[in-house]
N, CA, C and O atoms as a MOPAC input file, in Angstrom:
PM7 MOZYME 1SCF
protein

 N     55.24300 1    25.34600 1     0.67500 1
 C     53.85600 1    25.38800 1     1.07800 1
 C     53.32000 1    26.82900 1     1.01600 1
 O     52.17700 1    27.01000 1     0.59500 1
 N     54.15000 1    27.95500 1     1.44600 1
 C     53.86100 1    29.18100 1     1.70300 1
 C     53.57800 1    29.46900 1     0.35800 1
 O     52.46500 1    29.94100 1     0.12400 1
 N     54.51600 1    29.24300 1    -0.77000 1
 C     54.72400 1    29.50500 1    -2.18000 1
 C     53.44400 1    29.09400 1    -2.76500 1
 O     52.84200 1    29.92300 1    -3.44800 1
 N     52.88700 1    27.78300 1    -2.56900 1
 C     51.82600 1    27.23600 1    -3.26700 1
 C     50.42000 1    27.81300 1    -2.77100 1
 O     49.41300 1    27.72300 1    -3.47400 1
 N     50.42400 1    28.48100 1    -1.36600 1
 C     49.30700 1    29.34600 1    -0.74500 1
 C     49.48900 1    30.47800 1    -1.95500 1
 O     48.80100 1    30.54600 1    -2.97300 1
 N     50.25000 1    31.07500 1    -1.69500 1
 C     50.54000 1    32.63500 1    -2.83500 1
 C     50.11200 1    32.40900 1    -4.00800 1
 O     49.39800 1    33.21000 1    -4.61200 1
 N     50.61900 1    30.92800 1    -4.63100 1
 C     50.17400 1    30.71300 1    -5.95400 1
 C     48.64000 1    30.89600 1    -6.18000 1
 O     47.97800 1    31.57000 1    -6.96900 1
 N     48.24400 1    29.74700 1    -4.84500 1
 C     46.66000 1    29.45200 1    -5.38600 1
 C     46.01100 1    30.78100 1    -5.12900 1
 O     44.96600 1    30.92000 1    -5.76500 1
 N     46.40500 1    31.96600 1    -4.24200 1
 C     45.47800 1    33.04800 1    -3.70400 1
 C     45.81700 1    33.93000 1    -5.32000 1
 O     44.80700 1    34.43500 1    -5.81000 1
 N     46.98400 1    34.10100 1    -6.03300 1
 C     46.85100 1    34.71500 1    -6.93500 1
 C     46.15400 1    34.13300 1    -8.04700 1
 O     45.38500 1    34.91600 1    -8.60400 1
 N     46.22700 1    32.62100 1    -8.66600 1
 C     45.19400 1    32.39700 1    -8.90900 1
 C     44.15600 1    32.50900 1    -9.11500 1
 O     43.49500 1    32.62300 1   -10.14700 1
 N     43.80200 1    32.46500 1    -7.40600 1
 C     41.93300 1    33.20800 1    -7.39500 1
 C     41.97700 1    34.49300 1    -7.65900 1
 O     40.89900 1    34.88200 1    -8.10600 1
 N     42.74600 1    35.28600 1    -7.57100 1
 C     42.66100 1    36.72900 1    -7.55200 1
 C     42.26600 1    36.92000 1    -9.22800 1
 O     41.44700 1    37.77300 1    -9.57300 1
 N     42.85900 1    36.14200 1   -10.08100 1
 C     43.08900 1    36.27900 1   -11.22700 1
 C     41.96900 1    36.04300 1   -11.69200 1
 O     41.48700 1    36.91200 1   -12.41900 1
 N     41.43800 1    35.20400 1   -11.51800 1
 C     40.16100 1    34.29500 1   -11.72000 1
 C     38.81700 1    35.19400 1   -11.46700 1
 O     37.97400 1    35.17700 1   -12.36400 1
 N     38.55100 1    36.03700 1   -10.20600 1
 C     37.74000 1    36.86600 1    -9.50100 1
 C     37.63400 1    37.90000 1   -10.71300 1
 O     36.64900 1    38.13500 1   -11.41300 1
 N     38.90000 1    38.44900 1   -10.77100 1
 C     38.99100 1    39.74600 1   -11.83600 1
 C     38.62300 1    39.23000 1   -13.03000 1
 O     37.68400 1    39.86200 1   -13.51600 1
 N     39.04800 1    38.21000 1   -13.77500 1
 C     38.01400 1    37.65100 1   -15.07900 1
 C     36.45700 1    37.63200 1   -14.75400 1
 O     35.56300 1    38.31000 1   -15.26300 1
 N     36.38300 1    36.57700 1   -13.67600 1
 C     34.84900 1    36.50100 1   -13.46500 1
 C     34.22300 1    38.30500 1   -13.16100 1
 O     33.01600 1    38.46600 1   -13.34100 1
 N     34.90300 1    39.31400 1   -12.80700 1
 C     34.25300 1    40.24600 1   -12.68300 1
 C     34.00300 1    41.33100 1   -14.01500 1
 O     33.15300 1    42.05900 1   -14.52700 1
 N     35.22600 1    40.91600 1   -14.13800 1
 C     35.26300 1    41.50600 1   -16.22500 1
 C     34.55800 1    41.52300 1   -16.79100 1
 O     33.97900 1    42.51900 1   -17.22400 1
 N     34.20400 1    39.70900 1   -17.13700 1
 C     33.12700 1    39.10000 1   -17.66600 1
 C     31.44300 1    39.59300 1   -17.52700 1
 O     30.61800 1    39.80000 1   -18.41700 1
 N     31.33500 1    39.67300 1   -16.20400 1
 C     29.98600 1    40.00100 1   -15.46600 1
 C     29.67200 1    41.26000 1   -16.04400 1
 O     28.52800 1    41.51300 1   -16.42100 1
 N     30.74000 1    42.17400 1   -16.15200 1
 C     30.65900 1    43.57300 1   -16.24800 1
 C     29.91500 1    43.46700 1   -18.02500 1
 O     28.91200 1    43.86700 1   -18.61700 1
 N     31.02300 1    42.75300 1   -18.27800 1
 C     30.57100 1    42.70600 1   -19.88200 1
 C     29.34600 1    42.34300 1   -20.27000 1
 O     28.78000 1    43.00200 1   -21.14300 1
 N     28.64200 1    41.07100 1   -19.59800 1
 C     27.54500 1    41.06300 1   -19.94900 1
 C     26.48000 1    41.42700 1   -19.35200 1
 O     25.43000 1    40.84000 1   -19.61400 1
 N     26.50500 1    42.35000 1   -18.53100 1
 C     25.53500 1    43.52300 1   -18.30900 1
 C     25.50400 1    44.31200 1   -19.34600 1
 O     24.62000 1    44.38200 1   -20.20000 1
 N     26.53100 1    44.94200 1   -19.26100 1
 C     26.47200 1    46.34200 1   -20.24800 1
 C     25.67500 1    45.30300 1   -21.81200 1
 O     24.63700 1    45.71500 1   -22.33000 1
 N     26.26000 1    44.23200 1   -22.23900 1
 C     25.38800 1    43.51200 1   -23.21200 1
 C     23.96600 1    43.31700 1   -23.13500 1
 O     23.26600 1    43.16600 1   -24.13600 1
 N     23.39800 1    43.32000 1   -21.59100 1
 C     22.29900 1    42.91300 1   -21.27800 1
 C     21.57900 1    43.98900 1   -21.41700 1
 O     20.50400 1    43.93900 1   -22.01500 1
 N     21.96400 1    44.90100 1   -20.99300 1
 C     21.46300 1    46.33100 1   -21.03200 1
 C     21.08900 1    47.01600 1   -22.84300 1
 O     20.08600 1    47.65500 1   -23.16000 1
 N     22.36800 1    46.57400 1   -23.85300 1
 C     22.31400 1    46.89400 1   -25.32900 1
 C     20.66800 1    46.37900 1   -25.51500 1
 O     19.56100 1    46.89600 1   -25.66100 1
 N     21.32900 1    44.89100 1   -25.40100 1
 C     19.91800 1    43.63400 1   -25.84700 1
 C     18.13600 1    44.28400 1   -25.55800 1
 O     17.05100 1    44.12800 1   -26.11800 1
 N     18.73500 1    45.18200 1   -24.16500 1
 C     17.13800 1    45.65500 1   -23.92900 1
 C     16.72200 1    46.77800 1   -24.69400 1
 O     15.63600 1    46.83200 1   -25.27200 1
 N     17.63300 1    47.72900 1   -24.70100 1
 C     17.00700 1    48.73200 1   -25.10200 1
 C     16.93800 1    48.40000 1   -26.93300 1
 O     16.15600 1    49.06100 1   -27.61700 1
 N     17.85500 1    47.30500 1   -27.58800 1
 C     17.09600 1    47.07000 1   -29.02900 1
 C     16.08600 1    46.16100 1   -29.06000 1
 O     15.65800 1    45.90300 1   -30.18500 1
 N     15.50000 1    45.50800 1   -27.97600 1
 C     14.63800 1    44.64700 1   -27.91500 1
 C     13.14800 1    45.41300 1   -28.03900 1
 O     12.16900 1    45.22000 1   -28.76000 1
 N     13.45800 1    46.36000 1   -26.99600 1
 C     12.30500 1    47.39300 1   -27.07800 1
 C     12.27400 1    48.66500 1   -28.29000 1
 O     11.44100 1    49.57100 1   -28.28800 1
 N     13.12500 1    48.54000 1   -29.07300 1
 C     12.95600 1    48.99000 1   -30.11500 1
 C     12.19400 1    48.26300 1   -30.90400 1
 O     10.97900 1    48.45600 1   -30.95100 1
 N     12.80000 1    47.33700 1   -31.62300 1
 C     11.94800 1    45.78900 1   -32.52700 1
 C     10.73300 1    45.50500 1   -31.61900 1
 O      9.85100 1    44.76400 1   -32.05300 1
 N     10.64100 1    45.98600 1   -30.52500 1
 C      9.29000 1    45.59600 1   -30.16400 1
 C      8.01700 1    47.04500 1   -30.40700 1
 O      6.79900 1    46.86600 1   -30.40300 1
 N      8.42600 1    47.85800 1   -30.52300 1
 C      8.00600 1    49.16300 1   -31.14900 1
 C      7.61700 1    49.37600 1   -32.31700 1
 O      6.60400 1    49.99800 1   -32.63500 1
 N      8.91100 1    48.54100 1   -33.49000 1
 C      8.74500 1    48.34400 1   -34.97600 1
 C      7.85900 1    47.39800 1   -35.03600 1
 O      7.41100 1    47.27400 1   -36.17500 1
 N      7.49100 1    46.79200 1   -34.39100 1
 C      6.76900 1    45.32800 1   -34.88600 1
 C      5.26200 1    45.82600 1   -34.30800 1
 O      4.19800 1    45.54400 1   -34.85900 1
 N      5.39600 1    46.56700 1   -33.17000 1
 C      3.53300 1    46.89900 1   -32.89400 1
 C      3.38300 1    47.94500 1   -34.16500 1
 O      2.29800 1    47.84200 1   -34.73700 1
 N      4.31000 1    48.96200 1   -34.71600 1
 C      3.53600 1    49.80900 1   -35.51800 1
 C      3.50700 1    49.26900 1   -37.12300 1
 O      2.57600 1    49.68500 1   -37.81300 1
 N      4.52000 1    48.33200 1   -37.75700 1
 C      4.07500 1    47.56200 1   -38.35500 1
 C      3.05000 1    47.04700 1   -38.35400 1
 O      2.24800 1    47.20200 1   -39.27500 1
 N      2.81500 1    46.27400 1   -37.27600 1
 C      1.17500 1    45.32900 1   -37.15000 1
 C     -0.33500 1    46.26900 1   -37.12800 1
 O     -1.50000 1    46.06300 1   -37.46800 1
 N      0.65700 1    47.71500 1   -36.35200 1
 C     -0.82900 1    48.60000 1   -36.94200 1
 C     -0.87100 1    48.70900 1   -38.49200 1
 O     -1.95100 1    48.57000 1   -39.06700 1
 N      0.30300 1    48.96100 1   -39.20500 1
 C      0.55400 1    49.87500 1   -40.43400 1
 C     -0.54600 1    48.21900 1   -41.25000 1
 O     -1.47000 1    48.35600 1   -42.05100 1
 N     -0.03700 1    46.88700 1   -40.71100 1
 C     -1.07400 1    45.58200 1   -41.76800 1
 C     -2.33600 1    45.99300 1   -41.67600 1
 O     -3.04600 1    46.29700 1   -42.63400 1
 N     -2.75000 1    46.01800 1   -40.13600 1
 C     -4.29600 1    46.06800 1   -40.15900 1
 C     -4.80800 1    47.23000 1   -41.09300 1
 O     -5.79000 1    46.84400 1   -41.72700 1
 N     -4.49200 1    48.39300 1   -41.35100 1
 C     -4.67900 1    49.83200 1   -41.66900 1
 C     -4.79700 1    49.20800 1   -43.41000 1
 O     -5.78000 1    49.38800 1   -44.12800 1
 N     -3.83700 1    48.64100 1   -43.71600 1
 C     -3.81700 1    47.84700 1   -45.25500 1
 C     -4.95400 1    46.71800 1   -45.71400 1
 O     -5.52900 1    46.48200 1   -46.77600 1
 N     -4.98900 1    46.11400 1   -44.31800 1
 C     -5.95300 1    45.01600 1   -44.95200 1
 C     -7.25500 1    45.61500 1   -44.75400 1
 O     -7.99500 1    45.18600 1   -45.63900 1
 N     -7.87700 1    46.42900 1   -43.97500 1
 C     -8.74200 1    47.26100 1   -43.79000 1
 C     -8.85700 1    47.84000 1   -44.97200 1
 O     -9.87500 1    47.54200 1   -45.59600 1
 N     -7.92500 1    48.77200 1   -45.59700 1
 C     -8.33300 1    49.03400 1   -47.05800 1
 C     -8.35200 1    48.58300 1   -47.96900 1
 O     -9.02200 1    48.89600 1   -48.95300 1
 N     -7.54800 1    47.66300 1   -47.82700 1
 C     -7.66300 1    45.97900 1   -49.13900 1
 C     -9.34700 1    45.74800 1   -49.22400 1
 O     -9.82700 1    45.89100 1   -50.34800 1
 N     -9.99700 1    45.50600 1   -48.44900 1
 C    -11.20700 1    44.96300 1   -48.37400 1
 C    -12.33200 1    45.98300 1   -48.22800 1
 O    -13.47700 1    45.59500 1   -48.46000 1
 N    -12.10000 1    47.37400 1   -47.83000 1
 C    -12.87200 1    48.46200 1   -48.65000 1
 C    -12.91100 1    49.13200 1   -49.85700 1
 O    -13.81000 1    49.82300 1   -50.33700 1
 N    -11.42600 1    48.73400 1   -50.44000 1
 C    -11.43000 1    48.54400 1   -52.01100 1
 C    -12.09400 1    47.45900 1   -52.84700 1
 O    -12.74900 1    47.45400 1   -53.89000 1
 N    -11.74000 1    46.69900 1   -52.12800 1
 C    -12.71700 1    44.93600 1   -52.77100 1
 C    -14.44700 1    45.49200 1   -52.67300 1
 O    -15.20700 1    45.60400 1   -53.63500 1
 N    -14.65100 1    45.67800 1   -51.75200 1
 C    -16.12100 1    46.44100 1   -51.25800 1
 C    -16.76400 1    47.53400 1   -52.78800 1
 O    -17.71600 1    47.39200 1   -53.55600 1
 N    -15.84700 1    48.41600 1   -52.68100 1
 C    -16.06600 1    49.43500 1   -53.84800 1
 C    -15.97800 1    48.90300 1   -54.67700 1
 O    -16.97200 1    48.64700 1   -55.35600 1
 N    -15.08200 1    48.60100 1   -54.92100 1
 C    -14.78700 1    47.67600 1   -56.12400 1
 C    -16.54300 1    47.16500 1   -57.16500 1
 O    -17.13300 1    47.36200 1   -58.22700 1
 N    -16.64600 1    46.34900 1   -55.71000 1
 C    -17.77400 1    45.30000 1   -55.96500 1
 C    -19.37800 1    46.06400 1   -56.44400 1
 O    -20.28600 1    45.69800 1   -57.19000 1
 N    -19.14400 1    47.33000 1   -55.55300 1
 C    -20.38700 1    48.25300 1   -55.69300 1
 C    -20.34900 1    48.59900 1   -57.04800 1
 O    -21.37700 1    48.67000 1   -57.72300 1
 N    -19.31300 1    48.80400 1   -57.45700 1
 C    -19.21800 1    49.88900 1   -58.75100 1
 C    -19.42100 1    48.67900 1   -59.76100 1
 O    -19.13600 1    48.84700 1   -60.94700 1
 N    -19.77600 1    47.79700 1   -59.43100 1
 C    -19.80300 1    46.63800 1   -60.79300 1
 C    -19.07400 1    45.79000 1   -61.11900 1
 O    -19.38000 1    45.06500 1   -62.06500 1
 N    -18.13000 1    45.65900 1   -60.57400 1
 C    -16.63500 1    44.47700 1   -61.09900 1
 C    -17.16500 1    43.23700 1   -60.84200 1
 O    -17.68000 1    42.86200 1   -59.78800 1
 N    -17.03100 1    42.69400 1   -61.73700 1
 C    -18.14600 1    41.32200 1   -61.59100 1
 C    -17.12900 1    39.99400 1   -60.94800 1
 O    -17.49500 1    38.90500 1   -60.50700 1
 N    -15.56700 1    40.63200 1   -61.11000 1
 C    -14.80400 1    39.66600 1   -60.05200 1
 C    -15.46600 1    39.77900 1   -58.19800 1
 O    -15.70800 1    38.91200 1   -57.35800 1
 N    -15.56200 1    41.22200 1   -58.19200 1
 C    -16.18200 1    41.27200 1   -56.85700 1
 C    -17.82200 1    40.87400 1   -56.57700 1
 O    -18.21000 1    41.05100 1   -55.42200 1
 N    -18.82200 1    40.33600 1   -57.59100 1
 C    -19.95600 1    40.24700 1   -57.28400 1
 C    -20.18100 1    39.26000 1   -55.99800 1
 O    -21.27900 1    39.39000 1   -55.45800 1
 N    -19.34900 1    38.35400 1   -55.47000 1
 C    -19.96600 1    37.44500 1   -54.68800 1
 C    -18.74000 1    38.29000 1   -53.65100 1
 O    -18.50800 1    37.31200 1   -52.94000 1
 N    -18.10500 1    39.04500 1   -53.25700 1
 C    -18.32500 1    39.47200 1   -52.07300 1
 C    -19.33700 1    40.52700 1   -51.75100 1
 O    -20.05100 1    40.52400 1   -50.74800 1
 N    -19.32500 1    41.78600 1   -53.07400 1
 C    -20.76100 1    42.35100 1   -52.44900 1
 C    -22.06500 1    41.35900 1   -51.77400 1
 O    -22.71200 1    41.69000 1   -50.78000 1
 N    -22.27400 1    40.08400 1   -52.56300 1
 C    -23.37500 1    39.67100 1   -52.13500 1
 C    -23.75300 1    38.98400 1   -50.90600 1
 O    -24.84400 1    38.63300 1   -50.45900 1
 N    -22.15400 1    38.85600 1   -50.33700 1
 C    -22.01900 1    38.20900 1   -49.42200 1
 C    -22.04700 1    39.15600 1   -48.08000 1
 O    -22.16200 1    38.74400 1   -46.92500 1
 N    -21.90500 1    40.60200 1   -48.52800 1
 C    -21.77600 1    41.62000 1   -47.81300 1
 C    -23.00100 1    42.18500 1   -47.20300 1
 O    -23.34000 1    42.33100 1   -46.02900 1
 N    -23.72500 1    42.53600 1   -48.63900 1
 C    -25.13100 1    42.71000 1   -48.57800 1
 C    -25.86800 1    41.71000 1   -47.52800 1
 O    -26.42600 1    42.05300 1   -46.48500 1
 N    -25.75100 1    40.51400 1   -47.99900 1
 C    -26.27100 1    39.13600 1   -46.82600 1
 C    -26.20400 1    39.65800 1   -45.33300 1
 O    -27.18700 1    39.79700 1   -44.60500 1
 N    -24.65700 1    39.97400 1   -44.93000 1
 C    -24.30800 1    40.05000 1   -43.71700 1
 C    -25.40400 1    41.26800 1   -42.90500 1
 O    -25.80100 1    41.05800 1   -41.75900 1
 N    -25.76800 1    42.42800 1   -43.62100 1
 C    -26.56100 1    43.15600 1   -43.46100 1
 C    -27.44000 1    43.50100 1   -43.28600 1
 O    -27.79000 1    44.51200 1   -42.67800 1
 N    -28.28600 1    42.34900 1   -44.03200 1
 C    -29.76000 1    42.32600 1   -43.54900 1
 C    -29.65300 1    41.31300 1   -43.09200 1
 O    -30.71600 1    40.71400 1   -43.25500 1
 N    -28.74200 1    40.55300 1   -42.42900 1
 C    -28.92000 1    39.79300 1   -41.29700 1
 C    -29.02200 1    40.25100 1   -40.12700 1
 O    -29.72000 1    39.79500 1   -39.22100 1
 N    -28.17900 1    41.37000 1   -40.09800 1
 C    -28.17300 1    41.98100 1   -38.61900 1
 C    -29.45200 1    43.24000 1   -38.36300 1
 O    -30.08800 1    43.65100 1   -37.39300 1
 N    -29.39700 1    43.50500 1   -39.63200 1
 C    -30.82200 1    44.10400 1   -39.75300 1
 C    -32.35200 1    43.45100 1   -39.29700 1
 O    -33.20600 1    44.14900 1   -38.75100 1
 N    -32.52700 1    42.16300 1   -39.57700 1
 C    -33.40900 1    41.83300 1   -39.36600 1
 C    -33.28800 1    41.23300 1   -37.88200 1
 O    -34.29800 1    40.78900 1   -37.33700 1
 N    -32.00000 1    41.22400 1   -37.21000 1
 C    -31.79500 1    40.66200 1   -35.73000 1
 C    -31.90800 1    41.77600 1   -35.13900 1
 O    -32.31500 1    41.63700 1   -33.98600 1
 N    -31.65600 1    43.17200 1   -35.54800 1
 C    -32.03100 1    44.85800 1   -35.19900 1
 C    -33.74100 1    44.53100 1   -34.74500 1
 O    -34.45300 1    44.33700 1   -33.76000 1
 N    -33.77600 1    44.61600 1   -35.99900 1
 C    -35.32700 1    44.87900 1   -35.85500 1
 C    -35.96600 1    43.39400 1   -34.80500 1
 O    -36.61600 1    43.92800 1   -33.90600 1
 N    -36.00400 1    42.19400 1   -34.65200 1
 C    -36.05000 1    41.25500 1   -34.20900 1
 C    -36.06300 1    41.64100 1   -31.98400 1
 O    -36.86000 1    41.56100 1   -31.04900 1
 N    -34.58600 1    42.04900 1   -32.23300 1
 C    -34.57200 1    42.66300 1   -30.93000 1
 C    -35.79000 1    44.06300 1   -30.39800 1
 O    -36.34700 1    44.40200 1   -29.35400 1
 N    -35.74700 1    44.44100 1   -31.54700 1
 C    -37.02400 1    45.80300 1   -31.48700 1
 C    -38.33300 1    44.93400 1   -30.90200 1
 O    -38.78400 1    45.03700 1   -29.76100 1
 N    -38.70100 1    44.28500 1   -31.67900 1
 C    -40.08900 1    43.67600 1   -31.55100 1
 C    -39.82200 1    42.79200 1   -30.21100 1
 O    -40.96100 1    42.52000 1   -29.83400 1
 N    -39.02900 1    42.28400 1   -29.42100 1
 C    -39.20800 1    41.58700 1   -28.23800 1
 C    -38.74100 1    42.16800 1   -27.32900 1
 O    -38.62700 1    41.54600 1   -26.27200 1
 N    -38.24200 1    43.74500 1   -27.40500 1
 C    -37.88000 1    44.65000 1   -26.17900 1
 C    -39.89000 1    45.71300 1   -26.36100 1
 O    -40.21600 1    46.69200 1   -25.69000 1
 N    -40.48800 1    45.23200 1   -27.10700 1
 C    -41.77000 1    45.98900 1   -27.16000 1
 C    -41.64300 1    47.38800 1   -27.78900 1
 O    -42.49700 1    48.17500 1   -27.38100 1
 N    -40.87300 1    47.82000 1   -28.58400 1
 C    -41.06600 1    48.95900 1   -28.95000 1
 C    -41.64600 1    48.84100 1   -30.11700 1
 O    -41.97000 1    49.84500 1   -30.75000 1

């Protein structure tokens, strides 16, 4: 009986020290995971700036493009132009009903 107490307490002892091993291990893992998480999360916001910065000039090239004559671009200039004196005439629109 005494023998099978000893057994089961070393047992647990054995068991404790894995389970604490373990724990240890996946902290220090938990800890890796963060600090590359917040890396890739760093790469991915300045990526997503570096798209916008591209598609922004994608479409001020299309723009020029269109000014300078490229007749692939004629219907976005015209569509551009449109947008312009739309807001132009909602400019001026707002002018005339604030009384100036």
């Amino acid at each position: 009986m005494l023998q099978d107490l000893e057994n089961n307490f070393s047992e647990l002892e054995r068991k404790i020290l894995t389970l604490q091993k373990n724990y240890k291990n996946l902290t220090e893992n938990l800890s890796e995971l963060s600090i590359e998480h917040e890396d890739l999360k760093k790469k991915y916001d300045e990526e997503r700036r570096k798209n916008q910065v591209l598609a922004e000039e994608q479409k001020n090239i299309k723009l020029y493009s269109a000014i300078s004559g490229n007749p692939e671009h004629n219907r976005l200039m015209k569509n551009h132009i449109n947008r312009l004196v739309k807001e132009i005439d909602f400019c001026i629109a707002q002018l005339q009903n604030s009384g100036l």
